[in-house]
Steps between C-alpha positions, in 0.01 A plus 500: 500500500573875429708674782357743727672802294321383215125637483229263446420759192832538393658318143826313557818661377421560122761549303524487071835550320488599208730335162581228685583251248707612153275381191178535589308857406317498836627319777531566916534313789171553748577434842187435740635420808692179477295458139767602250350442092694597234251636242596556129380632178575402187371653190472256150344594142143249457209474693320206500292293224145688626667815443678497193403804277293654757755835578547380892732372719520289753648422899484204644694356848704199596510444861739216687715431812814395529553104677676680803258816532365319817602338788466167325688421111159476274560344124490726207210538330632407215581186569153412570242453201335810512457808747350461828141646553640778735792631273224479218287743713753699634660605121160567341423733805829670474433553099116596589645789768750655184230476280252675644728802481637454170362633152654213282329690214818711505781245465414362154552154485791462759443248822609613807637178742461564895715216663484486863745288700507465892822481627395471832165434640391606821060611428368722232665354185242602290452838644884611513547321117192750360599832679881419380404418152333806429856685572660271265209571269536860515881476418387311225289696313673812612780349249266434216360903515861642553596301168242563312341152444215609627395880528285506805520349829245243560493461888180639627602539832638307798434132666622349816347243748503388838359238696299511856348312724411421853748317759356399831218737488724813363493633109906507382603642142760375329506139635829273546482116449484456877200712561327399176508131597345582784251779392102398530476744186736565225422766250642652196458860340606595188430866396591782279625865614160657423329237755373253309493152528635255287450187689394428859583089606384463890441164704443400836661216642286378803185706546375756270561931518265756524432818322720723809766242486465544107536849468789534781707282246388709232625820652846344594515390157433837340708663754788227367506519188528933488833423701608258211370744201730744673820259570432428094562843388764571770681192308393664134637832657850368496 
């Protein structure tokens, strides 16, 4: 559990650094905590078969984690004959959150990879891989405008996530593995800088929450995730 100089409404340490890799166009290292993901993006000429000769892009997200990321060596996923359910849901949520902020109308037909990668697991994955990516995006696209591939930027505005839930009675944001494996709920917000929501995932694990309990998450969430829009352009500042 989270020290007592550490507020129950308080994120863990968030850190993103920016260029962290060489080749990539986008690419940072998120740190969450004890979560570290290194998030790239990678821009290619084609879009897929369904959108060939249509004028628009696309983005789409890989999502994995390395055998030693947790306490325990995991095998690779590919080794295995296809994807596991979870990093299935976790990539198409991560390419969902990008999306929703992106006008792929304005990268022709280019594809736009997100690859997330946990170095280190230790709760919210999913949530540090999407507000890390969107850095990496940024960089990305940045580098497309300032060449003159494209002629306009088409990020929208800003995306970030958190996650939140109750321990022992008490709402937490920004959950490690310790207190989410405990937690009777676990929730997950993922919103854009002019407060909307892209996708809201919430369960209970033992008895079910009410509206009060409901909307106390909601405003640690919100609360959040304004911390991590600003920690994003502190890191696009540099």
């Amino acid at each position: 559990m989270r020290g007592p100089e550490q507020g129950v409404e308080c994120l863990r340490d968030v850190k993103i650094t920016r260029n962290y890799t060489k080749y990539a166009e986008g690419s940072v290292l998120v740190e969450f905590g004890n979560t570290k993901v290194i998030c790239t993006a990678s821009v290619e000429d084609g879009v897929p078969s369904f959108l060939r000769g249509k004028g628009s892009g696309w983005l789409t997200a890989e999502y994995s984690m390395l055998p030693r990321a947790t306490q325990t060596r995991s095998s690779r996923e590919s080794s295995r004959v296809k994807v596991g359910g979870r990093t299935h849901e976790i990539q198409r949520l991560i390419g969902r959150s990008l999306r929703a902020v992106t006008d792929l109308t304005l990268l022709g037909e280019r594809t736009l990879y997100i690859d997330c990668d946990v170095i280190q697991a230790d709760g919210g994955t999913r949530t540090a891989a999407i507000t890390g990516a969107y850095v990496a995006l940024a960089d990305a696209v940045q580098k497309l405008v300032s060449t003159r591939v494209i002629m306009r930027n088409p990020i929208l505005e800003a995306v970030a996530a958190v996650s939140v839930g109750i321990v022992d009675g008490v709402v937490l944001l920004d959950l490690n593995y310790e207190e989410d494996s405990t937690a009777e709920v676990d929730m997950n917000f993922v919103m854009t800088s002019s407060n909307r929501f892209v996708e809201v995932q919430g369960t209970a694990e033992s008895k079910p929450f009410g509206i009060e309990e409901m909307d106390a998450m909601r405003s640690f969430a919100i609360s959040g995730i304004r911390r991590l829009f600003e920690i994003q352009q502190e890191a696009l500042a540099k």
